[in-house]
C-alpha positions, -999 to 999 in steps of 0.1 A, spaced: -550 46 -298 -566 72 -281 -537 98 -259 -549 104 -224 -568 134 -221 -537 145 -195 -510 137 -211 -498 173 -220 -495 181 -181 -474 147 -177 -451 155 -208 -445 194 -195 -437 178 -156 -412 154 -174 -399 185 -197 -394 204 -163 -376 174 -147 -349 168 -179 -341 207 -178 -341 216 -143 -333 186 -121 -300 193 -102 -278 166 -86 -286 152 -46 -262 146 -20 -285 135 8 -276 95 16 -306 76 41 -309 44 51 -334 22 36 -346 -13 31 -350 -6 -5 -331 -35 -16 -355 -59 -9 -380 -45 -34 -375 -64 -68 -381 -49 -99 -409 -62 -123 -403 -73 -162 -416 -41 -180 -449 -49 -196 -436 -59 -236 -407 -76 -221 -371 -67 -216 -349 -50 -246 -316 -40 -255 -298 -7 -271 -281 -27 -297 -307 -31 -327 -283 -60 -342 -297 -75 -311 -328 -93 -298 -342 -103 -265 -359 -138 -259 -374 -154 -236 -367 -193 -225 -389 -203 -199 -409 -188 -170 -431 -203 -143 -398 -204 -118 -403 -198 -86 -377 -167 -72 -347 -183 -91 -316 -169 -78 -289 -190 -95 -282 -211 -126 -256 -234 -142 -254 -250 -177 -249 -290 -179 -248 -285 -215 -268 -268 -249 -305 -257 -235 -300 -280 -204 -299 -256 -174 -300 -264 -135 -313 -236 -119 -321 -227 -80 -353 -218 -63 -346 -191 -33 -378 -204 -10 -385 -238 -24 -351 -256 -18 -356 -268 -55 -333 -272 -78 -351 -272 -111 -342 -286 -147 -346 -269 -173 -339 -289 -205 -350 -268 -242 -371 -243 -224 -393 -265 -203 -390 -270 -166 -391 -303 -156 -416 -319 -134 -393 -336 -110 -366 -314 -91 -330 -321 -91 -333 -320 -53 -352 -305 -31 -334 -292 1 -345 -276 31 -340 -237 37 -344 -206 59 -364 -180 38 -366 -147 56 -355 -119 38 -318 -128 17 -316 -159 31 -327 -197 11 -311 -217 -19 -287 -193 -33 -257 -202 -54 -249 -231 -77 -217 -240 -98 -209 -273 -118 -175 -287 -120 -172 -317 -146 -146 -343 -132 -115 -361 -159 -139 -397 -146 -167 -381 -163 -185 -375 -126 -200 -340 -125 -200 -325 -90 -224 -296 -82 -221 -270 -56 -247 -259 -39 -250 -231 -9 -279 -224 12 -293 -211 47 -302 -248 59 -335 -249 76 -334 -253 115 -360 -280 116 -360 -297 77 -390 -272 69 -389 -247 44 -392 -213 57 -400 -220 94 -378 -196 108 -397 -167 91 -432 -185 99 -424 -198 134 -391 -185 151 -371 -211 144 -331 -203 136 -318 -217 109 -288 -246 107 -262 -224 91 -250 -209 58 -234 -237 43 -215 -251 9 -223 -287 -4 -210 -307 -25 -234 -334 -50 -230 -359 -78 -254 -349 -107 -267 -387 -115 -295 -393 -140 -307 -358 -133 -308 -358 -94 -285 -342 -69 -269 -371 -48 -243 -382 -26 -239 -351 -6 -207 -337 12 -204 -308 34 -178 -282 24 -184 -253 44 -207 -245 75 -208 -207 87 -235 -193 114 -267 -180 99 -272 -160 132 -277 -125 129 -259 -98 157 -287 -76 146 -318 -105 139 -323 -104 104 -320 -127 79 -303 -105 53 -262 -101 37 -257 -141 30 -240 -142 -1 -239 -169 -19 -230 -168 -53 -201 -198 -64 -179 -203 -89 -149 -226 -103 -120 -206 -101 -94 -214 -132 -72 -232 -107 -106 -254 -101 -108 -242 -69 -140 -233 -49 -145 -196 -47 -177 -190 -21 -187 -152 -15 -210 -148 20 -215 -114 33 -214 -105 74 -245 -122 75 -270 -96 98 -239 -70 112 -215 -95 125 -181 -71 137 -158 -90 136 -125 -82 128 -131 -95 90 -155 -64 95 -122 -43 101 -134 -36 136 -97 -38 153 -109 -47 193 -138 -70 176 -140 -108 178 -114 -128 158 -129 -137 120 -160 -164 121 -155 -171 83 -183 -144 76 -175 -112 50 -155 -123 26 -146 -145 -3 -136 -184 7 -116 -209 -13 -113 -245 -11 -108 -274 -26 -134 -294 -47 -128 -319 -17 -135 -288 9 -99 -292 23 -77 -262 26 -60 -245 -5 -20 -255 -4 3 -231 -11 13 -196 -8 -2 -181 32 -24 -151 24 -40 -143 55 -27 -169 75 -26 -202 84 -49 -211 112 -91 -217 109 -106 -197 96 -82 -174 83 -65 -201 58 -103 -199 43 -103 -165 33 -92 -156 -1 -106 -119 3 -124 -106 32 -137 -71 43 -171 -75 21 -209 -66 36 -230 -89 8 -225 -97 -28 -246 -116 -53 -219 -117 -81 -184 -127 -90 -168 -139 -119 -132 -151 -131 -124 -126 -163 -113 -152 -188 -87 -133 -203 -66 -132 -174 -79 -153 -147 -87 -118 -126 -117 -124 -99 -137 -92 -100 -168 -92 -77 -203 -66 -72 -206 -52 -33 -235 -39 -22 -231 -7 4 -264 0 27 -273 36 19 -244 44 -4 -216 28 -24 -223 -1 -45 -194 -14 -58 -173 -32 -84 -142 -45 -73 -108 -64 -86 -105 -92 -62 -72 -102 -59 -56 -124 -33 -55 -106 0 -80 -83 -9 -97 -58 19 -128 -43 0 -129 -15 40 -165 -28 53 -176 -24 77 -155 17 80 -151 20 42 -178 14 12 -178 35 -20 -147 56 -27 -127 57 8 -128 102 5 -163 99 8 -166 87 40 -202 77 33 -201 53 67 -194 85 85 -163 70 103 -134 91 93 -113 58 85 -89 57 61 -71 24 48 -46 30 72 -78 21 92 -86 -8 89 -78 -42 101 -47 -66 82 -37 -99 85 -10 -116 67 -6 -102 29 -40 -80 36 -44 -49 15 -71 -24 8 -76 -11 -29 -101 10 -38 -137 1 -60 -131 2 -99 -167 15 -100 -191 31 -73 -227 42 -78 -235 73 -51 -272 53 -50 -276 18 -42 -289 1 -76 -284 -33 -60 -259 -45 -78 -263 -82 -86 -248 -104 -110 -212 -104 -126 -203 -125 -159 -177 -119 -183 -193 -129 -223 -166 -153 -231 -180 -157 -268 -181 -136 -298 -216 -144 -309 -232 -112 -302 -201 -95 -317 -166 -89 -312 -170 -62 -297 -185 -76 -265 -166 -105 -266 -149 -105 -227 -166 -74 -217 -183 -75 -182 -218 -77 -180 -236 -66 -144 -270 -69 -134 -292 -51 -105 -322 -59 -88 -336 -29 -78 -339 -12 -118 -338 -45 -139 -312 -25 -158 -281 -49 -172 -251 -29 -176 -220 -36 -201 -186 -22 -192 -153 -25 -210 -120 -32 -195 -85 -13 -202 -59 -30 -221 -42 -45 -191 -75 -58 -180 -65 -44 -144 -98 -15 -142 -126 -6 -162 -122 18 -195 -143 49 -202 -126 61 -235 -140 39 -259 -163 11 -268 -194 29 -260 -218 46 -283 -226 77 -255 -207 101 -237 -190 89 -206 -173 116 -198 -194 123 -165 -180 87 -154 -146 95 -153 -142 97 -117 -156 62 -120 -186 65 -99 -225 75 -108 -230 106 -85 -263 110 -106 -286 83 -118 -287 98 -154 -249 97 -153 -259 57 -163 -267 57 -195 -237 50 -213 -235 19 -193 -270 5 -195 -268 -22 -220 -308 -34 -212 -338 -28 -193 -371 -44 -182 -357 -76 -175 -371 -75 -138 -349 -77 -107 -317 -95 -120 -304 -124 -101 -275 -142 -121 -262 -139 -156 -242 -168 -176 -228 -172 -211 -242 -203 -228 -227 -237 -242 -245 -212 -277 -223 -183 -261 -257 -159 -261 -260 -137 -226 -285 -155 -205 -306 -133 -178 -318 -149 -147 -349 -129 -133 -363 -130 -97 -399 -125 -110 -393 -165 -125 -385 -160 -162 -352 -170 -176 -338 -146 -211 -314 -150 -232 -297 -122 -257 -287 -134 -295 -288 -118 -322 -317 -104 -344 -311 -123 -371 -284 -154 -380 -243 -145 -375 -232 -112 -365 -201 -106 -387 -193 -68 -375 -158 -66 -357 -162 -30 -344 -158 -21 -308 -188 2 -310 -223 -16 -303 -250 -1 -325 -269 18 -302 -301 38 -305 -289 70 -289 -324 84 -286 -326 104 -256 -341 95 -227 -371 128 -236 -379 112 -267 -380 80 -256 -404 90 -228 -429 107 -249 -426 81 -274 -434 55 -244 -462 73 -234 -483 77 -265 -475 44 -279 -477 21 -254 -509 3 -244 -492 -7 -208 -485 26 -202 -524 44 -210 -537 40 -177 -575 26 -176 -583 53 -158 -579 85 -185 -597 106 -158 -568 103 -129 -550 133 -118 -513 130 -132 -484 133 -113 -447 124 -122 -417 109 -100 -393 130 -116 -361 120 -96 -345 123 -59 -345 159 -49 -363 159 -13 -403 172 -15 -397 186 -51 -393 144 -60 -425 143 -69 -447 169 -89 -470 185 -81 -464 180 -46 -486 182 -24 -513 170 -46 -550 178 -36 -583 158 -49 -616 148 -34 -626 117 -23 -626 91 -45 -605 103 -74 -576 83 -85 -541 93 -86 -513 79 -116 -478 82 -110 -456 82 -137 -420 74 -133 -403 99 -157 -363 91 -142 -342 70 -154 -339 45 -122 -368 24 -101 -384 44 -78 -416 33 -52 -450 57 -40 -454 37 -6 -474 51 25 -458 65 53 -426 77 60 -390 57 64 -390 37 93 -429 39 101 -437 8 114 -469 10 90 -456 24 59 -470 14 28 -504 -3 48 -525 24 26 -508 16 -7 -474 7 -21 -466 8 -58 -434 -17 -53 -408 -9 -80 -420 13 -107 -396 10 -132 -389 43 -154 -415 49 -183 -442 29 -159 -468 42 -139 -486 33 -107 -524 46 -101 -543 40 -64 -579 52 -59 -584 76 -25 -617 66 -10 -612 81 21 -606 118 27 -574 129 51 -536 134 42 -510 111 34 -477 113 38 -457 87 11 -420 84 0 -402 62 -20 -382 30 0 -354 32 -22 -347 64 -17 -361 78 15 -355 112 15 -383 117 -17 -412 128 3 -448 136 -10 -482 143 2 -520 140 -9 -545 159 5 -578 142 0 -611 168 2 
């Protein structure tokens, strides 16, 4: 293959960025979240080379959720079609499960499932969505028109359709702040067969599940809920209280989540947070559990809400307590999904380790837990140095790599170990993944994956001379390199000055997703001109300048990288 006649210039700008790029402490706000990250161009893949990445199906339609009814026979949700798809030996099905109607604008539609098989041989299936306000999918995005309410069904799986439905739980859809965003969803069957529910505060509702003390009593909204397969009321010990609609809470405090899990070692519920500008989380959810929103996200010293609060702060009801995150990243990856691998098939050394996807990188991240199985471990079972996450939070985005487990799988939206007990991976872009391993059994008992440990330099130049999706069309472009978030030094050279009709490629030499969009933060009109969406590291984006003037562009994830392009 022939090497782009400007490829020296990109490989020195990267050489600068890995030797010279210092950490950032400047924290914006940003709708960054809502930009999903693509499957890289040859697919997803995995550090471990014992292990194998392959794809079952595509052709989905925004999946969000999944659940297994048994070996290669998956149910699996469709965000903005209300569809619940089958999915039986890697081909969907013609005929939905069901087909329900939904709100679509922004985080709200068809969100979580969960399957609970009954002694009687009945299999209920849980479903939560924003219900339409008018039976029509999407209407209050297209005309205005608000939606039912976040709710939890219940259905009876019968000769592959969703019927007989019963209504568990129904919470306001209705943003304080009118937009459709922080709805949760995600459900699981706790070991006590209960009905665990996560919903965020659903467009900044304050209430005093919000931990604002003179606010509104709680509306059910921010938090975890449990009932009963039946949707009745837990019995047992009070742990908020016992009136509607504190008896539903089982943890509250929380501003969104797409992931939860119960670890199956000890029954623990751990969950992912999402913070707005700062502070994704992963938390040990325990029964009374305040996770600070809306005064505390991230590490409570940080004060990256800019409130001063302290737990002492916030707002308690019954056995209420605050505890702080088991994990924090500085910058919003959005943190998605949560499963423990309950299966040794990929190894016993990830047997019951937690496995956490985002949607902003399509990175999948492993972590191991202590021996207790009360926080997350850092001193062994990893094949790089973790010393820099000691303090248990990413303060820089290189500071990940010990903890990425895989990449390119596209914006991640729900992981689940299979009746096969491989790792399957749930992407927004519409294709479903599963991890096995390379070739038949794994036999190896070590707790150490086998990792290629190239760095991140090599594996950049390597990317860039070998890979066909990486050699832009266009050898003639002028290079530039996003080489990470440090103000108007992000991007280099900066400004960058061509004539008209010249073509510029950006190459994404960091180690996390990053955008070149028009405009500045909070422009009404940004990213009109052009918008790369997610470029995720090792990728590139090129735009052609037909018109001359100046342009002003920054990245939506991380608003405070700023560049310009002066067009002669």
């Amino acid at each position: 293959m022939e090497k782009p006649t400007n490829l020296p210039l990109i490989l020195s700008a990267l050489c600068i960025f890995l030797l010279f790029y210092s950490n950032y402490s400047t924290i914006n706000l940003s709708y960054g979240a809502y930009a999903k990250a693509p499957v890289a161009p040859n697919g997803p893949t995995v550090k471990d080379k014992v292990l194998k990445v392959e794809k079952v199906t595509d052709g989905l339609e925004k999946p969000t959720s999944m659940a297994f009814l048994g070996p290669n026979d998956i149910l699996v949700t469709e965000k903005e079609t209300g569809k619940v798809m089958h999915v039986i030996d890697g081909q969907i099905q013609d005929t939905p499960a069901i087909d329900v109607s939904v709100a679509t604008d922004i985080e709200r539609g068809l969100l979580g499932i969960a399957l609970a098989k009954q002694p009687d041989g009945k299999i209920y299936v849980f479903l939560s969505y924003t219900e339409s306000g008018n039976d029509a999918d999407g209407s209050d995005f297209e005309d205005n028109v608000d939606p039912s309410g976040n709710r939890l069904y219940r259905y009876e799986y019968v000769d592959g359709q969703l019927e007989n439905p019963t209504l568990l739980l129904d919470l306001t859809a209705i943003p304080d702040n009118g937009r459709g965003e922080h709805n949760g969803g995600k459900i699981r069957i706790g070991p006590d067969n209960n009905v665990y529910y996560i919903v965020g505060e659903v467009g900044g509702h304050r209430t005093q599940a919000q931990n604002i003390e003179d606010g509104p009593e709680p509306n059910g909204l921010g938090g975890v809920l449990r009932v009963t397969q039946d949707g009745d009321i837990v019995k047992g010990d009070v742990i908020f209280g016992d009136e509607s609609p504190l008896n539903l809470y089982y943890a509250m405090g929380i501003r969104n989540s797409f992931g939860m899990d119960f670890d199956p070692v000890t029954s623990n519920l751990w969950d992912t947070e999402n913070g707005p500008t700062a502070g994704d989380e992963i938390n040990l959810v325990y029964p009374g559990f305040n996770s600070g929103w809306s005064l505390i996200q991230g590490f409570s010293k940080n004060d990256f809400m800019v409130t001063g609060a302290t737990p002492d702060d916030l707002v308690y009801f019954g056995k209420g307590s605050y505890s702080e995150p088991k994990f924090s990243w500085v910058t919003p990856i959005g943190v998605t999904a949560l499963e423990f691998l309950n299966s040794s098939k990929l190894g016993t050394g990830y047997q019951n380790n937690m496995f956490v996807g985002d949607i902003n990188n399509g990175l999948l991240y492993r972590f191991v837990l202590n021996e207790a199985r009360n926080d997350l471990s850092f001193d062994n079972g990893y094949a790089e140095n973790t010393g820099p996450l000691a303090d248990r939070e990413v303060n820089d985005p290189k500071e990940n790599q010990p903890i990425v487990f895989g990449q390119g799988f596209g914006g991640i939206t729900d992981l689940q170990t299979g009746p096969d007990g491989y790792l399957y991976v749930l992407s927004y872009t519409g294709s479903l993944f599963r991890i096995l391993p390379s070739s038949g059994n794994i036999t190896t008992s070590g707790n150490t994956p086998n990792v290629n440990t190239t760095t991140n330099d090599q594996n950049q130049q390597e990317l860039l001379y070998n890979n066909d999706q990486i050699n832009p069309q266009n050898d003639n472009s002028v290079p530039a390199v996003i080489v990470g978030i440090n103000g108007d030094s992000s991007y280099s050279p900066n400004p960058i000055s061509i004539e008209k009709g010249q073509t510029i490629t950006w190459y994404n030499g960091d180690t996390i997703s990053h955008t070149v969009t028009s405009g500045q933060d909070n422009d009404k009109d940004a990213g009109e001109v052009f918008d790369s969406g997610a470029i995720i590291p090792n990728q590139y984006f090129s735009f052609k300048f037909d018109d001359s003037g100046e342009y002003q562009y920054y990245c939506i994830y991380h608003p405070s990288m700023v560049g310009e392009v002066k067009v002669e």
